[in-house]
C-alpha positions in Angstrom: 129.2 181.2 73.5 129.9 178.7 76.2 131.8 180.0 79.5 133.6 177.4 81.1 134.2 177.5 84.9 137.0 174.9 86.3 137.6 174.3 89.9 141.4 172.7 91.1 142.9 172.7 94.3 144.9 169.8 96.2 142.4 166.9 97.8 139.7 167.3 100.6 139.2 171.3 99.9 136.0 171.7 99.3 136.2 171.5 95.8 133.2 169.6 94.9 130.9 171.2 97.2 131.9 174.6 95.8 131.3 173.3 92.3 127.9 172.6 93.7 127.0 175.9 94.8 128.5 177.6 91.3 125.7 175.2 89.8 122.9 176.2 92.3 124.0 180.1 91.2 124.0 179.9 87.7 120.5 177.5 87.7 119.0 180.2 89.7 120.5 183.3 88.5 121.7 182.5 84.8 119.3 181.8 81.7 120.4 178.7 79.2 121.8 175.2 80.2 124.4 174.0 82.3 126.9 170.7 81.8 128.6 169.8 85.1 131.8 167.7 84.5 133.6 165.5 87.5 136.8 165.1 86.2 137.6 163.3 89.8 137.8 159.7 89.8 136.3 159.5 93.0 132.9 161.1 91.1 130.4 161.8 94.3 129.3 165.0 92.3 126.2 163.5 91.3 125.4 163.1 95.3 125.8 166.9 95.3 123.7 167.2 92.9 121.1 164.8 93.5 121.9 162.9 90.1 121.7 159.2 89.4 125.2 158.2 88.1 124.7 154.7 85.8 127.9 154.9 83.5 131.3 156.7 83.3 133.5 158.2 80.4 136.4 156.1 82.3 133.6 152.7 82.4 132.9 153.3 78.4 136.9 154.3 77.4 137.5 150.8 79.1 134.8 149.0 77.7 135.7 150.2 74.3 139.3 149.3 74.5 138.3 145.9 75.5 135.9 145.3 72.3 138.9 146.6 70.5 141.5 144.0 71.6 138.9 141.2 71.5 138.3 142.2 67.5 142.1 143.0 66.7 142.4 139.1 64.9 139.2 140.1 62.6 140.9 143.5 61.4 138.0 145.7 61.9 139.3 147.5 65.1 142.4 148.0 63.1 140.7 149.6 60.7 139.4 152.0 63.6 136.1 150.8 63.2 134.0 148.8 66.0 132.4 145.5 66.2 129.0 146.8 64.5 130.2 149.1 61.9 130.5 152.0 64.2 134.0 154.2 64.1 135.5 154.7 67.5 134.2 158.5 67.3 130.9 157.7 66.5 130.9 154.7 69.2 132.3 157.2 72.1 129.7 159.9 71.3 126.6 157.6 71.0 127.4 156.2 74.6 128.9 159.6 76.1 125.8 161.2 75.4 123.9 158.0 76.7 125.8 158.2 79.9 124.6 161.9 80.6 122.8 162.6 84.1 119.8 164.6 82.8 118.7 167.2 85.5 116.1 169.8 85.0 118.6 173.1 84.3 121.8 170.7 85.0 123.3 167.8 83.2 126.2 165.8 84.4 129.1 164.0 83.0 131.5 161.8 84.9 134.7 161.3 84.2 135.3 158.2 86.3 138.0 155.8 86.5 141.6 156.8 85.5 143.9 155.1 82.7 144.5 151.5 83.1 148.0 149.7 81.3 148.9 150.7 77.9 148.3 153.7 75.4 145.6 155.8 75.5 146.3 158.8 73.5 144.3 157.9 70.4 141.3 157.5 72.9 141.7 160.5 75.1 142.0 162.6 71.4 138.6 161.3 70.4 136.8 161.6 74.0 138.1 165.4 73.9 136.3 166.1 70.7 133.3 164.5 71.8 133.3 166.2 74.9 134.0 169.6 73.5 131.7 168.7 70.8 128.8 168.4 73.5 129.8 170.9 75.6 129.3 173.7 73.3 125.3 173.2 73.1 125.8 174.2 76.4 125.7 178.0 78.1 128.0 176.9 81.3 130.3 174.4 81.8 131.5 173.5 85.2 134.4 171.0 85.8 134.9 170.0 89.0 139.0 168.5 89.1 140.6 166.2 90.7 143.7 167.4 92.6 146.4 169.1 91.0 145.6 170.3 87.0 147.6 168.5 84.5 145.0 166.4 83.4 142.7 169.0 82.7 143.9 169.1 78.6 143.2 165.6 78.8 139.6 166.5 79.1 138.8 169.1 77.0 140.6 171.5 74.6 138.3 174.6 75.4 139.4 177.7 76.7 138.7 178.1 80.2 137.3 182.0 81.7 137.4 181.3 85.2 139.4 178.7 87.0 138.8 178.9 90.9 141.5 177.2 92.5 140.0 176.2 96.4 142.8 175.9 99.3 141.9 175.5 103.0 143.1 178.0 105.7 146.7 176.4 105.7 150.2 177.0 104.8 150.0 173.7 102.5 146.6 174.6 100.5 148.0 177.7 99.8 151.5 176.5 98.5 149.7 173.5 96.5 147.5 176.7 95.2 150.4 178.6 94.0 151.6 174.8 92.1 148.2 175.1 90.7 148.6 178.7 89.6 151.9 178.0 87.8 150.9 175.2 86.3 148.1 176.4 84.7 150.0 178.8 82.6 151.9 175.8 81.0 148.4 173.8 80.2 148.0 173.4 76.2 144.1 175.3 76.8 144.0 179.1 77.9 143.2 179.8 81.0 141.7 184.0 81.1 141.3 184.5 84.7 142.8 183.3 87.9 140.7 183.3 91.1 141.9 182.1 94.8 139.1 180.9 97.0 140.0 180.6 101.1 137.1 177.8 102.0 136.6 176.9 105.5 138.0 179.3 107.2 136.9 179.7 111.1 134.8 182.3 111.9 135.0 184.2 108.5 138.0 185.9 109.5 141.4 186.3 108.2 144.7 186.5 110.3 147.5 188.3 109.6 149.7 185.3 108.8 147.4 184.2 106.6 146.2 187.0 104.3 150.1 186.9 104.0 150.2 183.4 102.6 147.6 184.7 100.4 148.8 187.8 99.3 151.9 185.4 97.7 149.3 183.1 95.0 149.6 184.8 92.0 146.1 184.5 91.3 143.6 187.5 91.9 141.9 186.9 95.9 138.2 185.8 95.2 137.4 185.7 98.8 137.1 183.1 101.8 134.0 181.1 102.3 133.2 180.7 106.3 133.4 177.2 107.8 129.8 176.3 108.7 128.0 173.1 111.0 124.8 173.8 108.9 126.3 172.4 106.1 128.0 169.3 107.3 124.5 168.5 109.0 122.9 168.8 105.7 125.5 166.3 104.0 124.9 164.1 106.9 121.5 163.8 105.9 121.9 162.8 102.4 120.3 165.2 100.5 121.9 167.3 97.7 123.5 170.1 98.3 121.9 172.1 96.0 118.8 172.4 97.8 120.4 174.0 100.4 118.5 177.1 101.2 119.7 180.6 100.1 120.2 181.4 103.1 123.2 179.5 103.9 126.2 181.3 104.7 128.1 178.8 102.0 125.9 179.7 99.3 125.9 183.0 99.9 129.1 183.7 99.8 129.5 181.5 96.5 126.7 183.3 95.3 128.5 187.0 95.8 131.4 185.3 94.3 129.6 184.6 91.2 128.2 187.8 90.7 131.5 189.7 90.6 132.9 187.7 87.8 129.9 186.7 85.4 
């Protein structure tokens, strides 16, 4: 059984480099294989995780569509099949799985570029059944979202077990949090459990006004991960995050995160 872990929370959170140290954790800590997804356009999740990045799902979607215009006048791309012989399915899955980031306990799959002009829904149908089609030959699935989460049953139909929703220590993380929280619960995939995650807070420690905030997500308190100089250093020099030592206040955190709901 695949467990799927989803990370949402508005823009410039934290939210990638928390989905890096979920992967560090369950490489380290969890037996069987582990697909990281970056369903954000910007996709830098590879740099986390010291990945080469070649192709996108967005950069073959795109390229697909393009063969498919440019054969409409010979019928075979009406016919749903592709210059070649190949059906659209079989054409998204034979260069999905080509575009995959092979690490050595890790694999990676970016999402990429968002939806151009025109209608996409036949596409996005198809690149949701390949990608829950390869994601189940996997133990853990992490998806690391763009802002906000009503895209997410544009990627994949699976059920997810934990989403982690990331806010900063502010009044407007926390209410983009709660949007998140209440939004999720309308998705067309089931979410089972609901996790708030403070990230960069000063000095580890949580004011008054702010555990109140808080204490107003309807989503259960995970914990607050300390803000931390170390760790911007270490992204300053270009290496990926995921050799950061265990003995970063970051990972560790993440780390006891991890262990209270695997």
């Amino acid at each position: 059984m695949t467990t799927t872990i989803a990370l949402a929370g508005k823009g410039g959170v934290g939210k990638t480099t928390i989905s890096g140290m979920v992967i560090k954790y369950l490489a380290q800590n969890q037996t069987g294989s582990i697909l990281a997804i970056d369903a954000d356009p910007s996709s830098n999740l590879n740099m986390v995780l010291g990945l080469d990045l070649e192709w996108t799902v967005g950069d073959i979607r795109e390229d697909m569509l393009a063969q498919v215009k440019s054969s409409l006048t010979a019928g075979g791309a009406a016919m749903g099949v592709m210059p070649g012989g190949a059906s659209k399915r079989e054409y998204l899955d034979y260069h999905i799985r080509s575009s995959l980031a092979e690490g050595s306990r890790f694999d990676l799959i970016a999402m990429g570029r968002s939806e151009g002009q025109g209608c996409y829904c036949a596409v996005n149908h198809n690149l949701r059944e390949v990608i829950d089609s390869l994601s189940k030959h996997y133990a853990y699935v992490v998806i690391d979202n763009e802002a906000g989460m009503e895209h997410l049953s544009r990627h994949t139909t699976r059920d997810v077990q934990h989403l982690l929703i990331v806010s900063d220590p502010t009044q407007r993380g926390l209410v983009a949090a709660q949007r998140i929280a209440d939004m999720s619960r309308t998705l067309d995939i089931r979410v089972e459990n609901l996790y708030l995650i403070v990230n960069r807070l000063p000095n580890g420690v949580i004011p008054e006004a702010l555990q109140a905030e808080i204490n107003k997500v309807n989503a259960t308190f995970l914990g607050a991960i300390p803000s931390n100089d170390d760790l911007t250093t270490y992204e300053f020099s270009g290496k990926p995050l995921v050799d950061l030592g265990d003995e970063s206040p970051v990972y560790k955190t993440v780390a006891e995160m991890m262990q209270k709901i695997l």
